[in-house]
C-alpha positions as CSV (number, residue, x, y, z in Angstrom):
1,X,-15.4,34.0,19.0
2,X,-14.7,34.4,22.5
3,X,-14.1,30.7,23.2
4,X,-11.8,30.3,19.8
5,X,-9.6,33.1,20.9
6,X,-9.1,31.6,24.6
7,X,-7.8,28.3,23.3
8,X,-5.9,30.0,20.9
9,X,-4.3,32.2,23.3
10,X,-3.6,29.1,25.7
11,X,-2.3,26.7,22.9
12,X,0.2,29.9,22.2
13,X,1.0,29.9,25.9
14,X,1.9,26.1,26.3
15,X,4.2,26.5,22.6
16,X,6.1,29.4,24.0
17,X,7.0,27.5,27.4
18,X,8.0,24.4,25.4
19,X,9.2,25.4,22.5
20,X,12.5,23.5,22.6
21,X,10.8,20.1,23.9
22,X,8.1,20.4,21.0
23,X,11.4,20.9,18.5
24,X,12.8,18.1,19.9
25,X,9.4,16.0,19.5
26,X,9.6,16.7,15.9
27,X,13.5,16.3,15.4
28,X,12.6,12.5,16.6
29,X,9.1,11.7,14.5
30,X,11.3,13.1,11.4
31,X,14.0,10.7,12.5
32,X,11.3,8.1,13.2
33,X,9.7,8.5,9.7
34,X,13.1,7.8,8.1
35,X,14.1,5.1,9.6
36,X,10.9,3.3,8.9
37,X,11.2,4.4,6.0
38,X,14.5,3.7,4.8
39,X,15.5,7.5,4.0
40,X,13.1,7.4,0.9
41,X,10.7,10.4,1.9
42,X,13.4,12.4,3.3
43,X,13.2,15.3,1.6
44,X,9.5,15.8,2.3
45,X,10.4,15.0,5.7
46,X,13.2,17.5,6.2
47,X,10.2,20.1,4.3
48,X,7.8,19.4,7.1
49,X,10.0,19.7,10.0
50,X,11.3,22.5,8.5
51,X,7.5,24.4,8.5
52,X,6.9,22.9,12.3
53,X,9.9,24.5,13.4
54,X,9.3,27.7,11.9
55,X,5.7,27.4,13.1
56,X,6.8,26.9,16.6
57,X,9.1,29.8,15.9
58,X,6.3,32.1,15.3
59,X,4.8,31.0,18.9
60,X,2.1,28.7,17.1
61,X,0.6,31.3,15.0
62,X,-0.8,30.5,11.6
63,X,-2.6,33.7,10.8
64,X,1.7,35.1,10.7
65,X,3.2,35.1,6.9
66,X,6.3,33.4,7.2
67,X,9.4,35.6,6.5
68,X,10.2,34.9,2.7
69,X,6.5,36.3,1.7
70,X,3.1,35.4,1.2
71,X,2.5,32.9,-1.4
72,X,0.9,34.2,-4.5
73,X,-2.5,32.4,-5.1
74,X,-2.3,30.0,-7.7
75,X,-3.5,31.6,-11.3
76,X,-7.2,30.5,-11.9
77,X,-6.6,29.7,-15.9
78,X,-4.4,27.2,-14.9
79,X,-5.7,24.2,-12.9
80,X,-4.0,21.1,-11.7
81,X,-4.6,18.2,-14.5
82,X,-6.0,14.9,-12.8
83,X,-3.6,12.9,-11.8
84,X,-3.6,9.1,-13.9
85,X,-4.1,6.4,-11.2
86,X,-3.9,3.5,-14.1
87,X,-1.3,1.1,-12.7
């Protein structure tokens, strides 16, 4: 795991000495994706930049729980029902 750990290390390198122009990069494709858009997928928009941000906060690493918690796993009796693609 040698290799895996180098690029990781060097992808955490190149965040940390961009981290405002990489903000900046996503500020604009979120700005991008509304216009283009029309403002109709905002909120999911605003929800990804959001995690990028906070991602590029941690210094690009995913391994880090974010600071409200770890998200409890999802309760096996309980799966998603299919969604009905009929038009």
């Amino acid at each position: 795991m040698g290799l895996i750990d180098d690029l990781k290390g060097k992808a955490q390198g190149l965040i940390h000495d961009n981290e405002q122009a990489i903000k900046d990069g996503i500020t604009k494709a979120g700005d991008f994706v509304d216009t283009r858009t029309g403002g109709k997928y905002a909120g999911h928009v605003d929800k990804i930049q959001d995690g990028a941000s906070k991602l590029i906060d941690r210094n690009g690493t995913p391994g880090q729980a974010p600071a409200a918690g770890p998200v409890p796993p999802a309760a096996p009796g309980n799966p998603v029902p299919p969604v009905d693609r009929a038009p």
